[in-house]
C-alpha positions in Angstrom: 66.0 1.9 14.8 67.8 0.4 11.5 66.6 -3.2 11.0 70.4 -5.0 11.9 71.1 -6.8 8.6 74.0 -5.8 5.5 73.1 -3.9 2.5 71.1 -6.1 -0.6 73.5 -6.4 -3.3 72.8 -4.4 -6.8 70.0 -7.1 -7.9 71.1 -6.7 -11.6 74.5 -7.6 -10.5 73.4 -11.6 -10.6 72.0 -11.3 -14.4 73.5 -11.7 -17.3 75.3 -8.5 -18.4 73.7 -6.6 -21.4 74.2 -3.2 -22.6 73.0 0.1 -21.2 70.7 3.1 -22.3 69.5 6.4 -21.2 66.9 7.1 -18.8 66.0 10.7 -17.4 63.3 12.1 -15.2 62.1 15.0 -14.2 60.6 13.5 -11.0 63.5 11.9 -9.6 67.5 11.8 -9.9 69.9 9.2 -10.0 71.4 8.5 -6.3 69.3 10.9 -4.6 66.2 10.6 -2.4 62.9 10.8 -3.8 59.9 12.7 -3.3 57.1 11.9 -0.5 55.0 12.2 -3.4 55.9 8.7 -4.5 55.9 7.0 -1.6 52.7 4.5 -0.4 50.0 6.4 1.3 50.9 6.5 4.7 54.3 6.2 4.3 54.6 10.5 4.9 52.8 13.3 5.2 52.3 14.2 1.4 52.1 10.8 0.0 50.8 10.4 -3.2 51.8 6.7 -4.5 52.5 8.8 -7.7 54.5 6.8 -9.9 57.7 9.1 -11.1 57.6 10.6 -14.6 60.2 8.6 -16.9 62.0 9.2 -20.5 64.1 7.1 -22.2 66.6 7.0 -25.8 69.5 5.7 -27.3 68.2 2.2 -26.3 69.3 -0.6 -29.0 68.6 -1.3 -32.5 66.5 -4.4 -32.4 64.1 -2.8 -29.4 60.5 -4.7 -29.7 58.9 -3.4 -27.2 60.2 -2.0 -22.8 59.2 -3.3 -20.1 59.0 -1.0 -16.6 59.6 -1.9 -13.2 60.7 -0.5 -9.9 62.6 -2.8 -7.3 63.6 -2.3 -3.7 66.1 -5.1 -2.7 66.4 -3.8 0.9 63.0 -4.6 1.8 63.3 -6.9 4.8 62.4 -10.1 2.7 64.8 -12.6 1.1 63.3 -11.6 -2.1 63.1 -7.9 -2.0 60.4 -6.3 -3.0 58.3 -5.3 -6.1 57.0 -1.9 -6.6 56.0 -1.7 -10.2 55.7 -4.4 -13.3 54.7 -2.7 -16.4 54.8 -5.2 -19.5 54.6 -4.9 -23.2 55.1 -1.2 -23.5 55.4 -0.5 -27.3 58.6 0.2 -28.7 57.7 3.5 -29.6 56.5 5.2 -26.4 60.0 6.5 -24.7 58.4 8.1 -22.1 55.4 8.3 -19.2 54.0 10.8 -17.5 53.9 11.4 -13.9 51.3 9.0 -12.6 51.3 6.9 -15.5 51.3 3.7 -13.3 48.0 4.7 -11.5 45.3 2.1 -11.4 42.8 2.8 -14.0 45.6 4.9 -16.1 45.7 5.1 -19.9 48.3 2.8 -21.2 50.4 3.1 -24.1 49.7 0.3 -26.9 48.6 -3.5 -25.1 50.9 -2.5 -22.4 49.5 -3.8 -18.9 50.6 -4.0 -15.3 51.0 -7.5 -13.5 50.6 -7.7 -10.0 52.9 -5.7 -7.5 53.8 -7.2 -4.2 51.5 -4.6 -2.5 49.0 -6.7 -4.2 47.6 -4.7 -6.9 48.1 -4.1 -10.6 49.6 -0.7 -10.5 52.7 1.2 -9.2 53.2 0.9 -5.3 55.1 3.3 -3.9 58.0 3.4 -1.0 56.7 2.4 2.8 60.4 1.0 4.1 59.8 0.1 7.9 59.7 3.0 10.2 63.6 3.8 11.4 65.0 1.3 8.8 68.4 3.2 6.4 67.5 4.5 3.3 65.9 1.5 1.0 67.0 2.3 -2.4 63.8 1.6 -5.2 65.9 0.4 -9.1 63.7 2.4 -11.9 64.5 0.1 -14.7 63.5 0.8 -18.2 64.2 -2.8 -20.3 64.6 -3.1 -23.8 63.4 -6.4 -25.0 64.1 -7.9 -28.6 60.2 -9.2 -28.9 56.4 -7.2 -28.9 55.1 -9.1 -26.3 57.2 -10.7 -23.6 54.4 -13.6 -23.8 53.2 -13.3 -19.7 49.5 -12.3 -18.9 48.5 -9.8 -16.1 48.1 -12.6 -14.0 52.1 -13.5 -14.0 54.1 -12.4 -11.1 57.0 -10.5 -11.0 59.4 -13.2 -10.7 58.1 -15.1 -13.6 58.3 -11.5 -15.9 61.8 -11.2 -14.5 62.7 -14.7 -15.7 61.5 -14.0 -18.9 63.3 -10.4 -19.5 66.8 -12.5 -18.1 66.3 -14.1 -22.2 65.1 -10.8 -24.2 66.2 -8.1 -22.5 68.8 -6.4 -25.2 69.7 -3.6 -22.7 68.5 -2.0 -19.6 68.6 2.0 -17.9 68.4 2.7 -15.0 68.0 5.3 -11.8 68.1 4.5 -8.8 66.4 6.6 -5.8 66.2 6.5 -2.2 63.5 6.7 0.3 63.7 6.8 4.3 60.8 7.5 6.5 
C-alpha cells in the first residue's frame, strides 16, 4: 500500500539556479528505474548497496574541485533522505567506478565521505518502504569554484548542502527510480 501523501518537489527547485553539465552512467539512466544492485541490502533479492558507476564533462571553467551526492526526497521524512555525500573530489577525476562509494574504497585525491542518513560514511543504497510509489534517488555531480568545500567528515549533509548553495558553479544530474 502507497504511503498517502503528494509527490516531494524537485529538491534543487528551492536553490539558487546555476548552470548545468553532463553526467552519464553506464549503471543507471536518466528517468528510469535502477538496478537491485544498488539498492540497501535487504531491500531485494540481489542487493548489493553498490554505488552506480558515474562520468562527468563539459562542467565550467572555474571547477575547483565536485562534490557527489544522491538524494531521495520522497522518503517519508520532512527532510528527505541522504544516500551519499562525497566531498572534495579533485577537479580532475570526472569519473568513479562502480562501487566507488564502498566503505573502505580508494578515493580520488583528499576526497572523503560524510555521514549518510543510514548512518555511515559511505553510499547507502535504496530501501523505500515496502508498497510505497517509486521514490526517485537525484545523482548529483556539483561543480564547486574552491579545492576544499572547508566541512570535515564529521559534517552532516545538511551543513555540506548549505555550503555547495555558495560554491556550487554548476550541477548534473540523473535521476533514477527505485520501488520494492
Amino acid at each position: 500500500m502507497a504511503l498517502d501523501r503528494p509527490e516531494a518537489q524537485d529538491p534543487y527547485a528551492k536553490l539558487p539556479q546555476v548552470g548545468s553539465f553532463t553526467v552519464t552512467s553506464s549503471d543507471i539512466t536518466d528517468g528510469q528505474p535502477q538496478d537491485e544492485a544498488h539498492a540497501y541490502g535487504g531491500a531485494a533479492d540481489k542487493a548489493e548497496n553498490a554505488s552506480p558507476q558515474l562520468s562527468w564533462s563539459d562542467f565550467p571553467e572555474g571547477t575547483k574541485s565536485f562534490v557527489v551526492t544522491c538524494y531521495d526526497p520522497d522518503a517519508p521524512t520532512p527532510s528527505g533522505f541522504w544516500h551519499w555525500v562525497l566531498v572534495d573530489v579533485p577537479a580532475e577525476t570526472t569519473s568513479l567506478d562502480t562501487n566507488a562509494g564502498a566503505a573502505g574504497a580508494t578515493l580520488p585525491g583528499n576526497a572523503f565521505h560524510v555521514r549518510n542518513d543510514w548512518g555511515s560514511k559511505d553510499y547507502g543504497g535504496a530501501f523505500p518502504p515496502d508498497g510505497d510509489r517509486p521514490h526517485r534517488y537525484y545523482y548529483v555531480v556539483h561543480a564547486v569554484d574552491v579545492e576544499t568545500l572547508g566541512v570535515d567528515d564529521e559534517a552532516s549533509a545538511a551543513v555540506v548542502s548549505f555550503n555547495l548553495v555558495f560554491h556550487t558553479l554548476a550541477r548534473a544530474q540523473l535521476v533514477a527510480t527505485f520501488r520494492r
